[in-house]
PDB file as gemmi writes it, atoms N, CA and C in Angstrom:
CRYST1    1.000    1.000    1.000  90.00  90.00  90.00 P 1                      
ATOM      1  N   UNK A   1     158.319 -51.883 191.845  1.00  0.00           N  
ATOM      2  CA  UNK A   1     159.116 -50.682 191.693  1.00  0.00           C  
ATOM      3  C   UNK A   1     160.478 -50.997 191.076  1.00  0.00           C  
ATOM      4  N   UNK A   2     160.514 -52.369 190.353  1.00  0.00           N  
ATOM      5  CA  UNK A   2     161.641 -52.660 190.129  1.00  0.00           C  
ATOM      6  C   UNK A   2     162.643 -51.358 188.813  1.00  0.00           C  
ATOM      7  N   UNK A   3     163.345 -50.859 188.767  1.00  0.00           N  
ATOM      8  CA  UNK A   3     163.683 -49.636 188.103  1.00  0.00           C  
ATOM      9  C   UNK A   3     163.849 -48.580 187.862  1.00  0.00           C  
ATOM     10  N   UNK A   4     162.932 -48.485 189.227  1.00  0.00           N  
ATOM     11  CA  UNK A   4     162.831 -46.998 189.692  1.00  0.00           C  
ATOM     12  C   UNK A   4     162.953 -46.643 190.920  1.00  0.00           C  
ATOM     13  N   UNK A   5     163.385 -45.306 191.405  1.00  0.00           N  
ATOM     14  CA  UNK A   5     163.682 -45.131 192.438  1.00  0.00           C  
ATOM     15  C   UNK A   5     162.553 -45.259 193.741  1.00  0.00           C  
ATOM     16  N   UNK A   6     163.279 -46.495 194.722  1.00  0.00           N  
ATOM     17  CA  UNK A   6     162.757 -46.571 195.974  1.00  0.00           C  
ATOM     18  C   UNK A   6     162.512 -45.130 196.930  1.00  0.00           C  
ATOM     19  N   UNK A   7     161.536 -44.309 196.630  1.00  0.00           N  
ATOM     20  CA  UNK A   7     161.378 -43.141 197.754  1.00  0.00           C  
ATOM     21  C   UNK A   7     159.728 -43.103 198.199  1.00  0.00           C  
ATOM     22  N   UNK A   8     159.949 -42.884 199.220  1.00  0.00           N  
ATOM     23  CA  UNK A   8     158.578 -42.280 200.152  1.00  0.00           C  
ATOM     24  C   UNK A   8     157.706 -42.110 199.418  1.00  0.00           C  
ATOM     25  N   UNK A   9     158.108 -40.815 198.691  1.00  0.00           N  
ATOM     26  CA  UNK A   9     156.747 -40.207 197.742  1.00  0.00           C  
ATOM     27  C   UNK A   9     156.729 -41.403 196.426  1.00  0.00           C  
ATOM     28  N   UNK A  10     157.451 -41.826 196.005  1.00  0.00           N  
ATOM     29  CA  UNK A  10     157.077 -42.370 194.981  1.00  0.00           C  
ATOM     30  C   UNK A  10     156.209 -44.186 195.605  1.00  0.00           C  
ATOM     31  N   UNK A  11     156.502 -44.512 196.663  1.00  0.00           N  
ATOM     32  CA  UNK A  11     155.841 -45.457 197.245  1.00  0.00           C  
ATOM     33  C   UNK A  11     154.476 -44.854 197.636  1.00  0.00           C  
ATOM     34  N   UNK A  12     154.066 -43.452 198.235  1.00  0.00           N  
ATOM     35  CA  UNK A  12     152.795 -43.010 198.463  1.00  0.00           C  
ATOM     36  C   UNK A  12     152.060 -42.971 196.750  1.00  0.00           C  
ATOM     37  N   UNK A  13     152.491 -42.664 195.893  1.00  0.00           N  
ATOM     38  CA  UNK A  13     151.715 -42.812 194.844  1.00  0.00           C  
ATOM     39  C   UNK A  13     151.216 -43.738 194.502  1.00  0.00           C  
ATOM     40  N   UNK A  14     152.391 -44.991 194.722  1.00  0.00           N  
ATOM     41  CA  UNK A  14     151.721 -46.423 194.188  1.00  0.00           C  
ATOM     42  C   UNK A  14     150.600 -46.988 195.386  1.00  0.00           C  
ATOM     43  N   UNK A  15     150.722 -46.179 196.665  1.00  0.00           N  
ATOM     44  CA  UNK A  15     149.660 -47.271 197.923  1.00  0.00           C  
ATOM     45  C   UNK A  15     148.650 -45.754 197.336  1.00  0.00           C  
ATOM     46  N   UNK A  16     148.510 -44.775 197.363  1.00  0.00           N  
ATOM     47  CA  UNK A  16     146.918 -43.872 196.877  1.00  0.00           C  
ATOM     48  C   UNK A  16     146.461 -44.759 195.497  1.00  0.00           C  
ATOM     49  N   UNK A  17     147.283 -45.089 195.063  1.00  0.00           N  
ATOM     50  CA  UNK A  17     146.701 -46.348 193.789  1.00  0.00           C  
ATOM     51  C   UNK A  17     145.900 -47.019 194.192  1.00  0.00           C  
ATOM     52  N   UNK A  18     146.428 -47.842 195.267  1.00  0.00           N  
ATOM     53  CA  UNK A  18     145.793 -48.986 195.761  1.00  0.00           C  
ATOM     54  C   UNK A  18     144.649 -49.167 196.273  1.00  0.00           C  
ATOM     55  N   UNK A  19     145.216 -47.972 197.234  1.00  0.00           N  
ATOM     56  CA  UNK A  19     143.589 -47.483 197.734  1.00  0.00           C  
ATOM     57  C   UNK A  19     142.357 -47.079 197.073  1.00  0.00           C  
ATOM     58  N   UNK A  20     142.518 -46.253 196.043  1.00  0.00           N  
ATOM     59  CA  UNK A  20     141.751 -46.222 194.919  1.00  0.00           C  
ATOM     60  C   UNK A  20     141.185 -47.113 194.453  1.00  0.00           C  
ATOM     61  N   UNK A  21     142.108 -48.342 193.967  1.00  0.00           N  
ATOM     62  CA  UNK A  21     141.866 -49.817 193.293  1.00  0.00           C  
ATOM     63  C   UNK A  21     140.530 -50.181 193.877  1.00  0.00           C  
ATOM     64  N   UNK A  22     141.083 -50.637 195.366  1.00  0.00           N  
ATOM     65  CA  UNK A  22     140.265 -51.316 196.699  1.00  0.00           C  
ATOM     66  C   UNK A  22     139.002 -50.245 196.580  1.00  0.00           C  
ATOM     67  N   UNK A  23     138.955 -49.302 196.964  1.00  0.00           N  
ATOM     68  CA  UNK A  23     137.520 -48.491 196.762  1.00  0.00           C  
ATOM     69  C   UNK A  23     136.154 -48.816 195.647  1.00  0.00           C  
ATOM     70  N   UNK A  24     137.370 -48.791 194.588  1.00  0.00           N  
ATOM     71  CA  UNK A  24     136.126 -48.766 192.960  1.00  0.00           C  
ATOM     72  C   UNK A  24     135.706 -50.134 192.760  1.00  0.00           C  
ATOM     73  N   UNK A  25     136.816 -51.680 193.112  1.00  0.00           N  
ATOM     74  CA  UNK A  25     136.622 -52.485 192.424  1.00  0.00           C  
ATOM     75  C   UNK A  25     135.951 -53.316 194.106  1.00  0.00           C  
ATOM     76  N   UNK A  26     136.202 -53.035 194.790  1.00  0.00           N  
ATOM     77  CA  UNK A  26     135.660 -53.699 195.925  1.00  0.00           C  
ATOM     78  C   UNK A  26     134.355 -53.011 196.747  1.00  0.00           C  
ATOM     79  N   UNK A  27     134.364 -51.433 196.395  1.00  0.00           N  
ATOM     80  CA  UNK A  27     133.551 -51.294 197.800  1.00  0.00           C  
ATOM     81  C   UNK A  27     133.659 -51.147 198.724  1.00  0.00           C  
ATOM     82  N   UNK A  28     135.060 -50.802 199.344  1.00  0.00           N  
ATOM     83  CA  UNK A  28     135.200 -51.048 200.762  1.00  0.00           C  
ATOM     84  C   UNK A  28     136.059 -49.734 201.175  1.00  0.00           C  
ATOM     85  N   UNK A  29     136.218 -48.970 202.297  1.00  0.00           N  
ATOM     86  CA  UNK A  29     136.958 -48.086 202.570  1.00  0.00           C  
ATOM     87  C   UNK A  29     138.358 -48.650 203.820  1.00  0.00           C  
ATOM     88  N   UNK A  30     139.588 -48.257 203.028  1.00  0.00           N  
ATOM     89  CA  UNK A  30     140.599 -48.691 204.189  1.00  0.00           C  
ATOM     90  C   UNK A  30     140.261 -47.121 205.689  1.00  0.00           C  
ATOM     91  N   UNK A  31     140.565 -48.370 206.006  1.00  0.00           N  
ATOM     92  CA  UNK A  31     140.940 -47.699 207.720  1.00  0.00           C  
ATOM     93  C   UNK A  31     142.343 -48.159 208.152  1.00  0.00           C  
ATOM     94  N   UNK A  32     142.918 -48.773 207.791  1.00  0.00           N  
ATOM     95  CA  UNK A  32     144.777 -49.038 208.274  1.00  0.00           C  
ATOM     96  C   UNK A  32     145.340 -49.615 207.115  1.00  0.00           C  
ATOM     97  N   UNK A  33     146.563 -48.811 207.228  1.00  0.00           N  
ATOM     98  CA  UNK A  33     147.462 -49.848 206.394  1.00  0.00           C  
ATOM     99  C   UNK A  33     148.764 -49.779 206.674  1.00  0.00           C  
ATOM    100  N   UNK A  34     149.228 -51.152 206.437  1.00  0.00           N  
ATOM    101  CA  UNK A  34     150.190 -51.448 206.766  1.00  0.00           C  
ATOM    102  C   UNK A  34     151.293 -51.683 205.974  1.00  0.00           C  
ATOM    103  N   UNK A  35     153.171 -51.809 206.313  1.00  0.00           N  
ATOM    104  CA  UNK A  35     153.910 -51.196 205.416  1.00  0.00           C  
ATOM    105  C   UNK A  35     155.462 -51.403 206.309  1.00  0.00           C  
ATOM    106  N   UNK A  36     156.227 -52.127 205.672  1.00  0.00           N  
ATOM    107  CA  UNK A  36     157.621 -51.942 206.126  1.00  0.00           C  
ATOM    108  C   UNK A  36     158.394 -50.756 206.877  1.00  0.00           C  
ATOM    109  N   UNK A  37     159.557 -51.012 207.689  1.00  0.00           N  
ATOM    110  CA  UNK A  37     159.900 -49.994 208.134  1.00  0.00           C  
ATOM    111  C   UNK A  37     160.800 -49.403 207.377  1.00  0.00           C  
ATOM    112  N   UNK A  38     161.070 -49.387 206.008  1.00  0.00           N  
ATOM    113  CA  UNK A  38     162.594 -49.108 205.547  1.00  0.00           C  
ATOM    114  C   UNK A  38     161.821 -47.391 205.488  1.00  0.00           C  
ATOM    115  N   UNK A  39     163.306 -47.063 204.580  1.00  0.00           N  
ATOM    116  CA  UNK A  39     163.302 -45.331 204.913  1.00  0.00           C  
ATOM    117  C   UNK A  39     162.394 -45.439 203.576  1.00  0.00           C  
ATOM    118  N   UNK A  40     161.628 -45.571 202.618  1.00  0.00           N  
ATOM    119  CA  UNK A  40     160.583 -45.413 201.899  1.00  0.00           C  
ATOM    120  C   UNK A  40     159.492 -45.351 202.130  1.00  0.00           C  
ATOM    121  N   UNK A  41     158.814 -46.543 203.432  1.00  0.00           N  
ATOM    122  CA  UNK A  41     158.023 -47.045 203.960  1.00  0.00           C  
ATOM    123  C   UNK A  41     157.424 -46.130 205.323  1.00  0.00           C  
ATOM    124  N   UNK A  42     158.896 -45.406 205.881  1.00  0.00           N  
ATOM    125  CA  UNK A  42     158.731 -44.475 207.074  1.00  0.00           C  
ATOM    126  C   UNK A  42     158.034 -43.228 206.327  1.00  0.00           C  
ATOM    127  N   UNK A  43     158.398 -42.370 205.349  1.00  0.00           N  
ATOM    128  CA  UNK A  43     158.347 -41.354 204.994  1.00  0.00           C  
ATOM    129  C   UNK A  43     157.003 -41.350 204.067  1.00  0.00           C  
ATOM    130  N   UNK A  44     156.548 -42.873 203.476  1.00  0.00           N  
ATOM    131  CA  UNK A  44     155.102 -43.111 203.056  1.00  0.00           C  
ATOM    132  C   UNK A  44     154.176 -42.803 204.115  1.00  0.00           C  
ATOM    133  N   UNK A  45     154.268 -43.886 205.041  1.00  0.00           N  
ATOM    134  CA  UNK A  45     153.517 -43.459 205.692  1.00  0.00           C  
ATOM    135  C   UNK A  45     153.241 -42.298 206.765  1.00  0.00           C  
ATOM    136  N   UNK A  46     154.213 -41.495 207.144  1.00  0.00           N  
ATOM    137  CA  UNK A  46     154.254 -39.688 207.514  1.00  0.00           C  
ATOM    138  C   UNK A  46     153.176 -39.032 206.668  1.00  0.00           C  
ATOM    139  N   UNK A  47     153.363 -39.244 205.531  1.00  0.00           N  
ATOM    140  CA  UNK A  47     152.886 -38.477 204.193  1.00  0.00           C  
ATOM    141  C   UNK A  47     151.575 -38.770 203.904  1.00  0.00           C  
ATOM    142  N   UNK A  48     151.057 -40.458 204.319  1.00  0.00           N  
ATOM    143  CA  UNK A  48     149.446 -40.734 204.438  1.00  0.00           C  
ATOM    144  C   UNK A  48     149.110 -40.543 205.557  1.00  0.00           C  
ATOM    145  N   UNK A  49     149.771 -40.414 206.823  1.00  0.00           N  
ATOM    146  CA  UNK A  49     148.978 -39.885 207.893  1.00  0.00           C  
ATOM    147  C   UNK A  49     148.718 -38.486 207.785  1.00  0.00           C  
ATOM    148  N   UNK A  50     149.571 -37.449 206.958  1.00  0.00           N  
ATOM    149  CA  UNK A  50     148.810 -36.378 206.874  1.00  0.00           C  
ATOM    150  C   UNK A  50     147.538 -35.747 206.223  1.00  0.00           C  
ATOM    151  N   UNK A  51     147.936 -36.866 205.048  1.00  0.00           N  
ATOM    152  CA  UNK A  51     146.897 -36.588 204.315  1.00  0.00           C  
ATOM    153  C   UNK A  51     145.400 -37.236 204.298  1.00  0.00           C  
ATOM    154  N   UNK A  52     145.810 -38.453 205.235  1.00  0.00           N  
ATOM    155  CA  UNK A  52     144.286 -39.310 205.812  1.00  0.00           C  
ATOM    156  C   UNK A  52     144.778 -39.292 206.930  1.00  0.00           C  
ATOM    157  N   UNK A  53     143.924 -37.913 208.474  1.00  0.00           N  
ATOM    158  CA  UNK A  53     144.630 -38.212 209.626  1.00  0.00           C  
ATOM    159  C   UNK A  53     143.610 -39.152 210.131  1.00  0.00           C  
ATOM    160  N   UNK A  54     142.655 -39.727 209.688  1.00  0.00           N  
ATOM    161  CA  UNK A  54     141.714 -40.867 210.614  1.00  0.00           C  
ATOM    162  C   UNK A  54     142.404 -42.190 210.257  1.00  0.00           C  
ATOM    163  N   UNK A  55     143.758 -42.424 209.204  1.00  0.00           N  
ATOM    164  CA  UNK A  55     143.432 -43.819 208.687  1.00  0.00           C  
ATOM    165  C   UNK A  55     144.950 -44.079 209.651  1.00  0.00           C  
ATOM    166  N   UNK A  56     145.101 -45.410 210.350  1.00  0.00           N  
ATOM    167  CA  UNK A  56     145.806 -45.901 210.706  1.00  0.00           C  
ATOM    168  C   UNK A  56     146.490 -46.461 209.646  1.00  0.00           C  
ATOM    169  N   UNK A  57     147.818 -46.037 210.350  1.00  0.00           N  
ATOM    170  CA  UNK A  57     149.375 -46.415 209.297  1.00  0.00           C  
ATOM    171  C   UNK A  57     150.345 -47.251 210.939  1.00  0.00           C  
ATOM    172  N   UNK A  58     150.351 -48.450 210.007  1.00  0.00           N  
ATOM    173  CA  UNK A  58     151.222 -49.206 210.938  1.00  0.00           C  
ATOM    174  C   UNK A  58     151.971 -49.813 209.676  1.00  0.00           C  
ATOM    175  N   UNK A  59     153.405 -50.537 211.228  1.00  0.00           N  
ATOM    176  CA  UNK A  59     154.729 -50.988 210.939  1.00  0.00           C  
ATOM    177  C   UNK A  59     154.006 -52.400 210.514  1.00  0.00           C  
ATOM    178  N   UNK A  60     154.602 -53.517 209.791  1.00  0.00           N  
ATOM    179  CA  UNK A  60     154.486 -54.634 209.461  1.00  0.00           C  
ATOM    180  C   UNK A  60     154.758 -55.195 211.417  1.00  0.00           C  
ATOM    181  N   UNK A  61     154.611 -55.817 211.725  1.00  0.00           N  
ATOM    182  CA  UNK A  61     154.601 -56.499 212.759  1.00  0.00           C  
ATOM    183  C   UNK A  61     155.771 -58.349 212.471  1.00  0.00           C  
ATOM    184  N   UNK A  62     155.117 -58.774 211.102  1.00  0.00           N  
ATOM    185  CA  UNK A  62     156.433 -59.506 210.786  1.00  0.00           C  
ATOM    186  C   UNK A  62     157.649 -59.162 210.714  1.00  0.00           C  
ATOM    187  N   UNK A  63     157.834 -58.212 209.426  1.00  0.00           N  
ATOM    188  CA  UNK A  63     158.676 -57.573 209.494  1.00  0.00           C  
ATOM    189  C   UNK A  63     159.399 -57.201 210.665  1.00  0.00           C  
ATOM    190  N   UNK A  64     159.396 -56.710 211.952  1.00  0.00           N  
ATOM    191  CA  UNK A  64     159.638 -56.241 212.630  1.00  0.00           C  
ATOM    192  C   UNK A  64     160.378 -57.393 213.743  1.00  0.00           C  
ATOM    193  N   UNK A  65     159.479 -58.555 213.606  1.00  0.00           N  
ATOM    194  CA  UNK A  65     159.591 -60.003 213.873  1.00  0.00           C  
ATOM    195  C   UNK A  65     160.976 -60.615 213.438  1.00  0.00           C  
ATOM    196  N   UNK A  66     161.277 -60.746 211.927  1.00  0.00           N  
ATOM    197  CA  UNK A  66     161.848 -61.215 210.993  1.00  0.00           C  
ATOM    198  C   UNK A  66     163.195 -60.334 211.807  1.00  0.00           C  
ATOM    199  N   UNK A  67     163.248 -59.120 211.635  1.00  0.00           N  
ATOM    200  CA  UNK A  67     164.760 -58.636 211.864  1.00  0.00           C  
ATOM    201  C   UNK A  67     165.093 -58.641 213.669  1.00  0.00           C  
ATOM    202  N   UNK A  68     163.983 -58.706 214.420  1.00  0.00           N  
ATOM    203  CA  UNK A  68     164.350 -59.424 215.628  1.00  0.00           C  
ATOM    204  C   UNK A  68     165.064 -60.915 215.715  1.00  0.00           C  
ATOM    205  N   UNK A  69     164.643 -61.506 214.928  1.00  0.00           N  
ATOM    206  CA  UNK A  69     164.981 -62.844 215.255  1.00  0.00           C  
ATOM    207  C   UNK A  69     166.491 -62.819 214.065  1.00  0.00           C  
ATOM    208  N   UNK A  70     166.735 -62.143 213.364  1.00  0.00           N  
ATOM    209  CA  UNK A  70     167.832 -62.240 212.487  1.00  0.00           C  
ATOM    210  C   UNK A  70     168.733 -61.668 213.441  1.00  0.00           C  
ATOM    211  N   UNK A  71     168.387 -60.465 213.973  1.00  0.00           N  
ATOM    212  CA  UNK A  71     169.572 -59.583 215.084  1.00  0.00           C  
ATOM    213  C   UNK A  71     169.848 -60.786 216.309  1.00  0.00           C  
ATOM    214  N   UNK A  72     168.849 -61.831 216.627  1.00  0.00           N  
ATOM    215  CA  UNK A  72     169.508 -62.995 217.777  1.00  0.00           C  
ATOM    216  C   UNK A  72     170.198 -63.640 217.383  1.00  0.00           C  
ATOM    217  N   UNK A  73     169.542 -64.233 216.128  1.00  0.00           N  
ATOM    218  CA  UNK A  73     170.635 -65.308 215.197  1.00  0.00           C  
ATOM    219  C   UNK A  73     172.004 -64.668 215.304  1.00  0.00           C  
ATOM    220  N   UNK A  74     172.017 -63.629 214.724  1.00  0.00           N  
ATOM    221  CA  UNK A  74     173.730 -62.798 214.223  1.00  0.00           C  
ATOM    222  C   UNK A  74     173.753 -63.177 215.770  1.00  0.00           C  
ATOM    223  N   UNK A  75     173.541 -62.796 217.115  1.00  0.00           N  
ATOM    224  CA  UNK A  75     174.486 -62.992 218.422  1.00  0.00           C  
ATOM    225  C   UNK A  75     175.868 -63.937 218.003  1.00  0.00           C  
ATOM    226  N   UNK A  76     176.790 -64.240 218.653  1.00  0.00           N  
ATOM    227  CA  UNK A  76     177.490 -65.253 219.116  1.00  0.00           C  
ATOM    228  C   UNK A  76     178.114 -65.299 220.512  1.00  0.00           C  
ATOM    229  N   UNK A  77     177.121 -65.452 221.199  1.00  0.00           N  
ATOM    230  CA  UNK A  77     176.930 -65.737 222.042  1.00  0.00           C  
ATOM    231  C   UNK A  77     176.576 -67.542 222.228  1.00  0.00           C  
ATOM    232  N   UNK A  78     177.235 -68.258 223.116  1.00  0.00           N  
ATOM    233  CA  UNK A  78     177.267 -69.726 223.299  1.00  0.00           C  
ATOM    234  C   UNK A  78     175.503 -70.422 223.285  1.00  0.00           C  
ATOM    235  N   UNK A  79     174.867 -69.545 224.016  1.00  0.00           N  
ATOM    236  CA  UNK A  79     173.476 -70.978 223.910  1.00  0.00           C  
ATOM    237  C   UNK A  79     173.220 -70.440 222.471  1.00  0.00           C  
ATOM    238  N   UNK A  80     173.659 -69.891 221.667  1.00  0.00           N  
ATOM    239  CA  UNK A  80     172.205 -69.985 220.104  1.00  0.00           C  
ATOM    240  C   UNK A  80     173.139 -70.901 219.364  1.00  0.00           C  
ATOM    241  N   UNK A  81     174.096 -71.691 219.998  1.00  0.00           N  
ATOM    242  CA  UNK A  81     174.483 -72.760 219.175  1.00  0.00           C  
ATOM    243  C   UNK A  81     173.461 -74.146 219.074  1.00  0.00           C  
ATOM    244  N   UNK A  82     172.743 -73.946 220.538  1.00  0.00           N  
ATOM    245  CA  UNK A  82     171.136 -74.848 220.228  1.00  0.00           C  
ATOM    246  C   UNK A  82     170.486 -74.484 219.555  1.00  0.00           C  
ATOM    247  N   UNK A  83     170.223 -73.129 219.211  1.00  0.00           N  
ATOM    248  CA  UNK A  83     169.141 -72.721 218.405  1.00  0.00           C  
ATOM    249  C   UNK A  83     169.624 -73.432 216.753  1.00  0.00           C  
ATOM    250  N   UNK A  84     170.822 -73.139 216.796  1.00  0.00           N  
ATOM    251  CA  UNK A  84     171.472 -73.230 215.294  1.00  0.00           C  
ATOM    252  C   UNK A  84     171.161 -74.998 215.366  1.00  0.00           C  
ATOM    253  N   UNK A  85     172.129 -75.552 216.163  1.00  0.00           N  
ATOM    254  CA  UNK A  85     171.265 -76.996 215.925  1.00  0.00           C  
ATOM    255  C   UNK A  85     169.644 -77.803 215.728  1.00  0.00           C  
ATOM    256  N   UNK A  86     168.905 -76.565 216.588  1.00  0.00           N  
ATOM    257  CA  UNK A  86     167.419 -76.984 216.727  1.00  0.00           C  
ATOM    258  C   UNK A  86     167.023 -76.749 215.145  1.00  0.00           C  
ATOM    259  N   UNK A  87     167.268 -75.721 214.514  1.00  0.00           N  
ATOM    260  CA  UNK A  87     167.663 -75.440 212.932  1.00  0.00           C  
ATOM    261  C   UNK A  87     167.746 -76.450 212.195  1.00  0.00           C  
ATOM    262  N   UNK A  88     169.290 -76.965 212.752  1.00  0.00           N  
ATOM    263  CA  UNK A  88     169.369 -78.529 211.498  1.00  0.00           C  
ATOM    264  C   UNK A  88     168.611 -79.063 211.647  1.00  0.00           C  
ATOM    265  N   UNK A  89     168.064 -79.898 213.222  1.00  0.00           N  
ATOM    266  CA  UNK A  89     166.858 -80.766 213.492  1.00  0.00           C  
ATOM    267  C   UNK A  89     165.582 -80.428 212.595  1.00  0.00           C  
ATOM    268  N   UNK A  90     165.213 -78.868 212.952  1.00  0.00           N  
ATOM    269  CA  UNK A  90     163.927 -78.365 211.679  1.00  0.00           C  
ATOM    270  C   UNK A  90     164.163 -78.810 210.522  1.00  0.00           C  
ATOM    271  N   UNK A  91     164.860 -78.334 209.648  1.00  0.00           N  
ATOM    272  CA  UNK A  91     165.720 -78.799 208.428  1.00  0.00           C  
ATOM    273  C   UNK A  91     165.752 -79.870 207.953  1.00  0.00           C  
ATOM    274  N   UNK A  92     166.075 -81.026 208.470  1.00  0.00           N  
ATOM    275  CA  UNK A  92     165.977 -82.104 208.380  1.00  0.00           C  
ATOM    276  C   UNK A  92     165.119 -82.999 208.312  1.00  0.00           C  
ATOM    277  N   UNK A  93     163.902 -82.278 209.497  1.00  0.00           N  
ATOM    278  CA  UNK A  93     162.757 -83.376 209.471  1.00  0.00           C  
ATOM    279  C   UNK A  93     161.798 -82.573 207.588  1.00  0.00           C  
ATOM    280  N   UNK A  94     162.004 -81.705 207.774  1.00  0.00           N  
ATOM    281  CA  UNK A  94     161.166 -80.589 206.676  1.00  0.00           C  
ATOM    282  C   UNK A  94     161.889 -81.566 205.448  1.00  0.00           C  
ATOM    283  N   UNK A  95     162.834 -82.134 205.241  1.00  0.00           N  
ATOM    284  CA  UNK A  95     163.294 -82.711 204.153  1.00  0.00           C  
ATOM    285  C   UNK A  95     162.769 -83.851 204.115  1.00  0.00           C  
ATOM    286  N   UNK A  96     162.686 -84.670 205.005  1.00  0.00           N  
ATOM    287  CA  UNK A  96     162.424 -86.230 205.166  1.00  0.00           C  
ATOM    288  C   UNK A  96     160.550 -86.295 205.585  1.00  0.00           C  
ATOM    289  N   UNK A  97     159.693 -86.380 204.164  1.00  0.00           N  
ATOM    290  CA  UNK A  97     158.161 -86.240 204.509  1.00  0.00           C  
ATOM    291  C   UNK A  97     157.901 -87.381 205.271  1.00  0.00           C  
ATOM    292  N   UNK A  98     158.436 -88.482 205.399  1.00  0.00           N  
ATOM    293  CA  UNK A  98     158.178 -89.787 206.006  1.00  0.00           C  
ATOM    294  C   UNK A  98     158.145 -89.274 207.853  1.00  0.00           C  
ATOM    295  N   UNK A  99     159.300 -89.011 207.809  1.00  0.00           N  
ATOM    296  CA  UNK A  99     159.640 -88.475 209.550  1.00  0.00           C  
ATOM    297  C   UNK A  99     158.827 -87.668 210.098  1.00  0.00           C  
ATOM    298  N   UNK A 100     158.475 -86.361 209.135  1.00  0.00           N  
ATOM    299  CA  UNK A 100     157.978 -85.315 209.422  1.00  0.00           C  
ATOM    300  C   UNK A 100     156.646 -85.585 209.834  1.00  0.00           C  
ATOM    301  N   UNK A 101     156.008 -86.888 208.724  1.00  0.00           N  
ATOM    302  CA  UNK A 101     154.464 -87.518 208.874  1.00  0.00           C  
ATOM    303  C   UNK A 101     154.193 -88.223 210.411  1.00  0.00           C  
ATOM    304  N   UNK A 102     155.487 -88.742 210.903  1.00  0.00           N  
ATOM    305  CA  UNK A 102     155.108 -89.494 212.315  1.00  0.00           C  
ATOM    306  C   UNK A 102     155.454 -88.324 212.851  1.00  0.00           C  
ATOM    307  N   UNK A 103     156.452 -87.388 212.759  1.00  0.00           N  
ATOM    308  CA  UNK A 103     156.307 -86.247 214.218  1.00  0.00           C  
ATOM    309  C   UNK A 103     154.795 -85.706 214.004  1.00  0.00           C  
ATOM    310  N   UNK A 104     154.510 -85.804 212.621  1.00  0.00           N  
ATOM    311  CA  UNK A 104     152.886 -84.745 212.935  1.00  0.00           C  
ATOM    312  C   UNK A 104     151.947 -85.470 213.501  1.00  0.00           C  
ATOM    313  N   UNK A 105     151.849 -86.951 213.513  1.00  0.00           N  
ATOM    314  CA  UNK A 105     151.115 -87.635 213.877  1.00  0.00           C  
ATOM    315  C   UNK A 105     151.299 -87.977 215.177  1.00  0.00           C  
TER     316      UNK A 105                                                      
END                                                                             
Protein backbone atom coordinates (compact mmCIF):
# COMPACT_ATOMS: atom_id res chain seq x y z
CA UNK A 1 0.00 0.00 0.00
CA UNK A 2 2.99 1.94 -0.19
CA UNK A 3 1.37 5.49 -1.68
CA UNK A 4 -1.72 5.25 -0.92
CA UNK A 5 -3.90 5.85 1.66
CA UNK A 6 -3.80 3.41 4.73
CA UNK A 7 -7.83 2.95 5.36
CA UNK A 8 -10.10 0.09 6.36
CA UNK A 9 -11.91 0.02 3.17
CA UNK A 10 -9.10 0.34 1.07
CA UNK A 11 -7.25 -2.60 3.10
CA UNK A 12 -10.73 -4.71 2.71
CA UNK A 13 -10.28 -4.46 -1.04
CA UNK A 14 -6.80 -5.62 -1.14
CA UNK A 15 -7.63 -8.89 1.61
CA UNK A 16 -11.30 -9.68 -0.87
CA UNK A 17 -8.28 -9.85 -3.43
CA UNK A 18 -6.66 -12.25 -1.61
CA UNK A 19 -9.22 -14.21 -0.86
CA UNK A 20 -10.19 -14.48 -4.31
CA UNK A 21 -6.43 -15.23 -5.25
CA UNK A 22 -6.44 -18.24 -2.54
CA UNK A 23 -9.87 -19.59 -3.93
CA UNK A 24 -9.04 -19.74 -7.90
CA UNK A 25 -5.34 -20.55 -7.68
CA UNK A 26 -5.45 -22.93 -4.68
CA UNK A 27 -8.78 -24.44 -4.11
CA UNK A 28 -9.29 -23.82 -0.80
CA UNK A 29 -11.96 -21.72 1.11
CA UNK A 30 -10.73 -19.27 4.06
CA UNK A 31 -12.47 -19.69 7.28
CA UNK A 32 -10.23 -17.01 9.44
CA UNK A 33 -8.18 -14.39 8.86
CA UNK A 34 -5.99 -12.73 10.47
CA UNK A 35 -4.74 -8.97 10.62
CA UNK A 36 -3.12 -6.23 12.79
CA UNK A 37 -4.75 -4.12 15.23
CA UNK A 38 -4.06 -0.64 13.77
CA UNK A 39 -7.14 1.60 12.94
CA UNK A 40 -7.09 0.12 9.16
CA UNK A 41 -6.91 -3.36 10.29
CA UNK A 42 -9.88 -2.73 13.05
CA UNK A 43 -12.30 -1.25 10.57
CA UNK A 44 -11.16 -4.15 7.80
CA UNK A 45 -12.02 -6.48 9.65
CA UNK A 46 -15.73 -4.97 11.08
CA UNK A 47 -16.37 -4.69 7.35
CA UNK A 48 -15.41 -8.62 6.57
CA UNK A 49 -17.24 -9.77 9.43
CA UNK A 50 -20.24 -8.28 7.95
CA UNK A 51 -19.94 -9.24 4.91
CA UNK A 52 -18.64 -13.01 5.66
CA UNK A 53 -20.55 -13.47 9.12
CA UNK A 54 -19.26 -17.32 9.28
CA UNK A 55 -15.53 -16.34 8.58
CA UNK A 56 -13.44 -15.68 11.62
CA UNK A 57 -11.52 -12.32 11.77
CA UNK A 58 -8.84 -12.27 14.36
CA UNK A 59 -6.15 -9.88 15.95
CA UNK A 60 -2.49 -11.01 15.01
CA UNK A 61 -1.62 -12.63 18.33
CA UNK A 62 2.21 -11.56 17.64
CA UNK A 63 1.46 -8.47 17.05
CA UNK A 64 -0.30 -8.09 20.10
CA UNK A 65 2.80 -9.94 21.74
CA UNK A 66 5.35 -7.54 20.14
CA UNK A 67 3.64 -4.29 21.69
CA UNK A 68 3.24 -6.10 25.08
CA UNK A 69 6.66 -6.73 25.45
CA UNK A 70 7.70 -3.16 23.93
CA UNK A 71 5.11 -1.44 26.60
CA UNK A 72 7.50 -3.61 29.51
CA UNK A 73 10.64 -2.70 27.90
CA UNK A 74 9.54 1.25 27.85
CA UNK A 75 8.83 0.54 32.00
CA UNK A 76 11.62 2.10 34.09
CA UNK A 77 11.12 0.52 36.62
CA UNK A 78 14.54 -1.08 38.45
CA UNK A 79 14.38 -5.05 37.73
CA UNK A 80 14.10 -4.61 33.63
CA UNK A 81 17.57 -3.38 34.04
CA UNK A 82 18.20 -7.42 34.01
CA UNK A 83 16.13 -7.79 31.29
CA UNK A 84 18.12 -4.99 29.41
CA UNK A 85 21.34 -6.79 30.43
CA UNK A 86 19.96 -10.39 29.69
CA UNK A 87 19.62 -8.42 26.10
CA UNK A 88 23.35 -7.66 25.87
CA UNK A 89 24.11 -11.31 27.04
CA UNK A 90 21.50 -12.40 23.93
CA UNK A 91 23.30 -10.00 21.70
CA UNK A 92 26.42 -11.01 22.22
CA UNK A 93 26.32 -14.64 22.16
CA UNK A 94 24.03 -14.11 18.61
CA UNK A 95 27.29 -12.28 17.41
CA UNK A 96 29.98 -14.68 18.49
CA UNK A 97 28.87 -18.20 16.26
CA UNK A 98 31.73 -19.99 18.13
CA UNK A 99 30.03 -19.31 21.74
CA UNK A 100 26.67 -19.53 20.56
CA UNK A 101 27.77 -23.26 19.02
CA UNK A 102 28.86 -24.50 22.68
CA UNK A 103 25.75 -22.82 24.43
CA UNK A 104 23.68 -24.84 21.74
CA UNK A 105 25.54 -27.77 22.32
Amino acid sequence: MTGQPKTGQRLLELVLEDIEFIKVHFGVSIIVWCTDNGPDGKKMCRLLGVMFPWLFVIVCGAHQINLIVGNFLGLKEEYLKSVKDALKVIKWFTAHSTALALVND
